[in-house]
C-alpha positions as CSV (number, residue, x, y, z in Angstrom):
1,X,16.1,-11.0,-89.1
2,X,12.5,-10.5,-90.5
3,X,10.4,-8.1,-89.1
4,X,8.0,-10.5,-87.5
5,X,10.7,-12.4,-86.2
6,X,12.2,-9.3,-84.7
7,X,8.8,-8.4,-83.0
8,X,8.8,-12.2,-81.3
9,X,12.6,-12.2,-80.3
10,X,12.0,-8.7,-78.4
11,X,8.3,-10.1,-77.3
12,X,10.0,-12.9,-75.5
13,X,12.2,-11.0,-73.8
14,X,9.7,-9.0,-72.5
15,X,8.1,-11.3,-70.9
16,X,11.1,-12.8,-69.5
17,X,12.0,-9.5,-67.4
18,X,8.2,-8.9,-65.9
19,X,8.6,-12.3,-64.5
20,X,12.0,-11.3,-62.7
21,X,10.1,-8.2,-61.5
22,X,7.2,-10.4,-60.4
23,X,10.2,-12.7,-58.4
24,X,11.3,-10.0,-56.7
25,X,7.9,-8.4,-56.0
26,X,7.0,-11.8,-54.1
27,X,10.2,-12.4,-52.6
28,X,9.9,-8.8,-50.7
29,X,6.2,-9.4,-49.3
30,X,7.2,-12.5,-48.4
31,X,10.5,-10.8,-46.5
32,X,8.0,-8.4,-44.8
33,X,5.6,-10.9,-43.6
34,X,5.8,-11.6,-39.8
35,X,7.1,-15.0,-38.9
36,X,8.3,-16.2,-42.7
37,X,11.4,-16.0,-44.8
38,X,15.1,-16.6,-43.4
39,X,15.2,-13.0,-42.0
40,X,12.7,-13.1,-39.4
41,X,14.8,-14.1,-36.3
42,X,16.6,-10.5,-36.4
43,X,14.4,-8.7,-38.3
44,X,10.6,-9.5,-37.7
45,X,9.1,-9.8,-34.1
46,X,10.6,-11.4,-31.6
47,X,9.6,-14.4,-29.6
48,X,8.3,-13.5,-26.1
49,X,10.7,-15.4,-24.6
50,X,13.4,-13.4,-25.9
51,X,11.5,-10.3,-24.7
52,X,11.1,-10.9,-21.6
53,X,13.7,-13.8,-20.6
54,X,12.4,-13.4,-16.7
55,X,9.6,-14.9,-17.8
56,X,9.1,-18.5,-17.8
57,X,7.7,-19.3,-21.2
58,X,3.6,-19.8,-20.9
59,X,3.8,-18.8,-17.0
60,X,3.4,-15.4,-16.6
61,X,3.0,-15.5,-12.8
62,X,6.7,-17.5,-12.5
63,X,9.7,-14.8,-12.6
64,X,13.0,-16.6,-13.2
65,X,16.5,-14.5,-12.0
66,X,19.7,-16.4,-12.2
67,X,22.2,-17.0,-9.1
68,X,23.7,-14.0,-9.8
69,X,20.9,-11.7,-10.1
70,X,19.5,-13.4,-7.2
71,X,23.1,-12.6,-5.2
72,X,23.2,-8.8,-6.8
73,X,19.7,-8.0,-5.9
74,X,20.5,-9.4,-2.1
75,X,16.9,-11.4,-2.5
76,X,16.4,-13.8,0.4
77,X,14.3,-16.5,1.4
78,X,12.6,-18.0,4.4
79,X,10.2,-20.1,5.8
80,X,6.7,-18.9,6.5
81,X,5.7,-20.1,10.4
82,X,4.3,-19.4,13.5
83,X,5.0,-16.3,15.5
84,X,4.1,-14.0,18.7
85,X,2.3,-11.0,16.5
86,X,0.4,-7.4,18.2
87,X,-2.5,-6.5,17.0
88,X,-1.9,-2.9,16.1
89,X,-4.1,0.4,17.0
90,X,-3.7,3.5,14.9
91,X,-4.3,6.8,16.4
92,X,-3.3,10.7,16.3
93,X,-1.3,12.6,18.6
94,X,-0.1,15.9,19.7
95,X,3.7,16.8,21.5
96,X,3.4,18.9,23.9
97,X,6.3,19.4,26.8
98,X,6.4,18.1,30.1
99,X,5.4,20.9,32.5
100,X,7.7,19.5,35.3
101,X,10.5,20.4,32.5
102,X,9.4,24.1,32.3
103,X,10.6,27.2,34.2
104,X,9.4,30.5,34.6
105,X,12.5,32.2,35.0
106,X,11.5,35.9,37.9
107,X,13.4,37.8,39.5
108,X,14.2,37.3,43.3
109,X,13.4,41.0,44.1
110,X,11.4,43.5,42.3
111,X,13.5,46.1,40.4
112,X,14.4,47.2,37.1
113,X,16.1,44.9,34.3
114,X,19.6,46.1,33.4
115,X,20.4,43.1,31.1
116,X,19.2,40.1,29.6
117,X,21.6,37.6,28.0
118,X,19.4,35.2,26.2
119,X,17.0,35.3,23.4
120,X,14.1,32.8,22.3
121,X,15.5,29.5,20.8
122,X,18.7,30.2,22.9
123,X,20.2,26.8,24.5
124,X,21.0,27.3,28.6
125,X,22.9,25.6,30.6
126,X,21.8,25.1,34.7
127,X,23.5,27.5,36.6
128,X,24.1,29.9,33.8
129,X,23.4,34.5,34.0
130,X,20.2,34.9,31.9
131,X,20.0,38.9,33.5
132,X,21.0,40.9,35.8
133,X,18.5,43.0,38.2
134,X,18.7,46.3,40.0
135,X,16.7,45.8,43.1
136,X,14.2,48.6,44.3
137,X,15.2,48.6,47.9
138,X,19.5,48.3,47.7
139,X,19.7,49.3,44.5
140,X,22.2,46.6,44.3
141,X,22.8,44.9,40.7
142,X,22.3,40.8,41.4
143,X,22.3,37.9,38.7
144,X,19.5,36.1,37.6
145,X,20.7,32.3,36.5
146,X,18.9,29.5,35.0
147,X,17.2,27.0,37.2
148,X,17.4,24.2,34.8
149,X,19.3,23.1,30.9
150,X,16.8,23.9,28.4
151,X,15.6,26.2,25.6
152,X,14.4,29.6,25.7
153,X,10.8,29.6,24.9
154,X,9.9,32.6,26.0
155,X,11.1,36.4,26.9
156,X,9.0,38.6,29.1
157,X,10.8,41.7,30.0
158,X,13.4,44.1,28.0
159,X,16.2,46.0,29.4
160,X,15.2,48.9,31.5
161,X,11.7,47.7,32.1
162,X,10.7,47.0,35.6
163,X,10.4,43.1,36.5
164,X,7.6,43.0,38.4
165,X,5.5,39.8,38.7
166,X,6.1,38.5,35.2
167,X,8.7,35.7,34.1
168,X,12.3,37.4,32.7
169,X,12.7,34.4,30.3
170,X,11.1,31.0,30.5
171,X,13.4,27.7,29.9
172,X,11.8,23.8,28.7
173,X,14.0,21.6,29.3
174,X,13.2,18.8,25.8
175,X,15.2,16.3,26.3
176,X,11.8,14.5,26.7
177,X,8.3,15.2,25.1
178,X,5.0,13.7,25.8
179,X,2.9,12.6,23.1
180,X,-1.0,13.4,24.0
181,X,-3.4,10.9,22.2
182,X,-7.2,11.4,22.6
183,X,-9.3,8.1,22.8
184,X,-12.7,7.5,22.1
185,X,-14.4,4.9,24.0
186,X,-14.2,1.7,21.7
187,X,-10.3,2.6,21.5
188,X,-10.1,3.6,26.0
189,X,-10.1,0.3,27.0
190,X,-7.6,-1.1,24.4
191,X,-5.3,0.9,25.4
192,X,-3.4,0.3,28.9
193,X,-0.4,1.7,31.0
194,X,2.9,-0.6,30.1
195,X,2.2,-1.1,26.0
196,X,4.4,-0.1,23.8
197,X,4.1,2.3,20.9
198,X,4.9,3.5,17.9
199,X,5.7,7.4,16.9
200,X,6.3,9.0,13.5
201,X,5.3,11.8,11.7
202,X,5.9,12.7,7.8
203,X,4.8,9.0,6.2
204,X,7.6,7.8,8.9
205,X,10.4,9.7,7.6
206,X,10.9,10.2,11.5
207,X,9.8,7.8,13.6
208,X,10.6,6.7,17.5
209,X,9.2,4.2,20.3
210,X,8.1,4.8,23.5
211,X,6.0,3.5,26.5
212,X,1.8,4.4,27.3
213,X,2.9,6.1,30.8
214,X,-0.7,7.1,32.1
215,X,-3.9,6.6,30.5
216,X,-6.3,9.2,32.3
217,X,-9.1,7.5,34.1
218,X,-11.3,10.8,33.2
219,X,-12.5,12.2,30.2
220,X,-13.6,15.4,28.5
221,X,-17.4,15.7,28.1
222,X,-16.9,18.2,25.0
223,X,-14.8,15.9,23.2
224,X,-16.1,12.4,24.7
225,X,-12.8,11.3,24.9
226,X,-9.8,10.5,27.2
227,X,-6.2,10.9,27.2
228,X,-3.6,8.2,26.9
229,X,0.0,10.0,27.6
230,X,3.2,8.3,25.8
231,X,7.0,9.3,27.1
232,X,9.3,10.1,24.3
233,X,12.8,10.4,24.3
234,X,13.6,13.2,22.1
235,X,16.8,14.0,20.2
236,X,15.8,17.5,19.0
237,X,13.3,15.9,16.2
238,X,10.2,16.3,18.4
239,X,9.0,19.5,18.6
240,X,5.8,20.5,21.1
241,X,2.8,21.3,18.9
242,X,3.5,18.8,16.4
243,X,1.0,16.5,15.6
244,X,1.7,12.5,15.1
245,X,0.8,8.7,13.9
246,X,0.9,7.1,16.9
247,X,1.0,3.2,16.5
248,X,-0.4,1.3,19.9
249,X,0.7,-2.3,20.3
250,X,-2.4,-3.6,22.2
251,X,-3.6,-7.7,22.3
252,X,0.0,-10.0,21.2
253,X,-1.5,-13.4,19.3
254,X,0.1,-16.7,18.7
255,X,-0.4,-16.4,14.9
256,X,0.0,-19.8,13.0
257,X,1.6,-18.7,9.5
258,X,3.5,-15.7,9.0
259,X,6.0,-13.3,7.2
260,X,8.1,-10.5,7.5
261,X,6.2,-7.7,6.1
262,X,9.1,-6.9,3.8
263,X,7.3,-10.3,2.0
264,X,4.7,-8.5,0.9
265,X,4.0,-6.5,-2.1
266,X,0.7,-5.1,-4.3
267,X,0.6,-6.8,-7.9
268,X,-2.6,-6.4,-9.8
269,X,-4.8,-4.8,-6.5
270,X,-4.0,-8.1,-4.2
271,X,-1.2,-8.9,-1.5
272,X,0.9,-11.4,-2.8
273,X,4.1,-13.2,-2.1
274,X,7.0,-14.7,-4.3
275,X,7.0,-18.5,-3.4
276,X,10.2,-20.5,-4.5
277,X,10.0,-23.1,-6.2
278,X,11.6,-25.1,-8.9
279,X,11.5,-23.2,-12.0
280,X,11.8,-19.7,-10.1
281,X,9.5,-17.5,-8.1
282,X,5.7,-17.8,-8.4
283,X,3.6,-15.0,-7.7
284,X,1.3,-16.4,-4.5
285,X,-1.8,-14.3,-3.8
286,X,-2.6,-14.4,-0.1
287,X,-4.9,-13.1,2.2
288,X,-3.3,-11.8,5.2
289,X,-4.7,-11.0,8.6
290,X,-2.9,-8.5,11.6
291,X,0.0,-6.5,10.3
292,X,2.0,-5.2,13.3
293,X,4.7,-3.7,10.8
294,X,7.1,-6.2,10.7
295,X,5.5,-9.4,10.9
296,X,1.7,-10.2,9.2
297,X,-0.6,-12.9,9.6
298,X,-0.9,-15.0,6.6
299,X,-4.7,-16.4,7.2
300,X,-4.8,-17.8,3.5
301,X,-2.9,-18.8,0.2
302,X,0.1,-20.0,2.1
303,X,1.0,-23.2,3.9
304,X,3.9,-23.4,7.3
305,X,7.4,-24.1,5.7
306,X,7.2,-22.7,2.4
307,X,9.6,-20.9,1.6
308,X,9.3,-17.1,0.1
309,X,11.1,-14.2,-0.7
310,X,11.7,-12.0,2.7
311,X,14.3,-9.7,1.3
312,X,14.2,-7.2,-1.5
313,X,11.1,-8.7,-3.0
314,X,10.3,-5.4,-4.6
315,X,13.2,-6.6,-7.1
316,X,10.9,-9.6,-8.1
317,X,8.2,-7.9,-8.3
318,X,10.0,-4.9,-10.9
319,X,11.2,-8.1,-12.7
320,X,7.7,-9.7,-13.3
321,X,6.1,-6.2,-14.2
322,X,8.7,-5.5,-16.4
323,X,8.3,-8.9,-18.3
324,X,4.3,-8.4,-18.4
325,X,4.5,-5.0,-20.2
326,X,6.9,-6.7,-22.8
327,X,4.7,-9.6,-23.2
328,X,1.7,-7.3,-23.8
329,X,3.8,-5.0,-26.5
């Protein structure tokens, strides 16, 4: 082979291999490019409704679970309607211990203490010895015993002092508390004997019901305010001194549309419900009016008879948020 025939033959091939590199240089951008070449169903970005398959493809406010999620998540539905609702009044309270329920524990005659059985916190029965007395006249040793069941509050006197006129011991008898609630006037004449209430402390960790008992028909100049008085049965939880929510159940209206509270839930700063409907659960703002803590007036966005989750909707809601945020990335 000549020498200019040489130069051609390795010219050509040359050119031959920068095209192949060129190929594959265009085949590889291609590959990389979102939404082209054969790889992109597994390797490029996936469609949203893959992403979020709760989702109902361009309806973001419709969240769709199958039967089974819908039995594992225990969601349930029913009707929105009428119902007998309270409005609701708010308020602060204090326990404090029946004073019928509290005994100052003396001695019958003056003398000096030779014992004392019981300490403060110490549970009593009626009838029990809390101390023994040596009288100043006999000198006889008698028993002291409890006048009522009860806690020991309070312990006045040591061994080997004298008794005097001063309580041994002193017993409160809990197994009822009353919960003291000052009222200002524009709350005073909402509030009546016979309503029921509402008691919890903590954000309702612990929370009870009882009866207004008395409302006082005078109030305290200093604090321009009067004194509704609530019974509570207590089960140890309530202890005197402890301050309260009180929740007052005062005017009951005929309310035309409502839900169980458990229906409603917070999504982008409004009250909303989950209404069914054929291609899953739609996200219904609504406006709702008295809230007595189980059951709310709905006074807008939401018609009698439809039907909308009641049960668990927080599960919905979890569902629909969790779709957004994949949508959005």
């Amino acid at each position: 082979m000549t020498n200019d025939a040489s130069r051609k033959h390795w010219s050509l091939l040359s050119m031959a291999a920068i095209a192949v590199v060129a190929s594959i240089a265009v085949l590889l951008i291609l590959r990389l490019q979102p939404g082209m070449g054969a790889g992109d169903d597994d390797d490029g970005e996936r469609p949203a409704a893959d992403v979020a398959p709760a989702i109902a493809a361009g309806q973001e406010d419709v969240v769709v679970l199958s039967d089974e999620a819908i039995r594992i998540g225990n969601i349930e539905l029913a009707a929105a309607g009428p119902a007998r609702i309270f409005e609701i009044l708010d308020l602060t309270g204090t326990l404090s211990a029946d004073p019928a329920q509290v005994r100052r524990v003396e001695a019958r005659f003056p003398g000096v203490v030779q014992e004392v059985r019981v300490a403060v916190g110490d549970h009593v029965a009626a009838g029990a010895v809390v101390a023994s007395v040596e009288s100043d006249d006999s000198l006889q040793k008698y028993t002291v015993r409890a006048p009522i069941s009860g806690v020991v509050s309070e312990r006045g006197v040591s061994p080997g002092e004298h008794s005097g006129d001063q309580p041994i011991v002193t017993i409160i008898n809990l197994s009822h508390v009353w919960v003291e609630v000052p009222l200002f006037a524009r709350d005073a004449a909402a509030v009546l004997a016979g309503m029921g209430a509402t008691v919890s402390v903590d954000g309702g960790t612990r929370v009870s019901t009882g009866t207004v008992a008395y409302v006082s028909p005078i109030g305290s100049p200093g604090s321009q305010t009067t004194t509704a008085r609530i019974v509570l049965a207590n089960d140890g939880r309530w202890i005197p001194g402890m301050v309260v929510s009180v929740r007052v159940r005062t005017r009951e209206l005929a309310a035309v549309v409502t839900v169980p509270r458990a229906a409603i839930q917070r999504h982008e700063g409004k009250d909303v419900v989950f209404l069914r409907t054929g291609k899953g659960f739609r996200v219904q703002p609504v406006q709702v009016g008295v809230d007595d803590g189980q059951t709310v007036e709905i006074r807008g966005g939401l018609k009698g008879g439809e039907r909308v989750v009641t049960s668990n909707s927080y599960v919905v809601l979890a569902e629909l948020e969790k779709g957004s945020q994949a949508s959005d990335d």
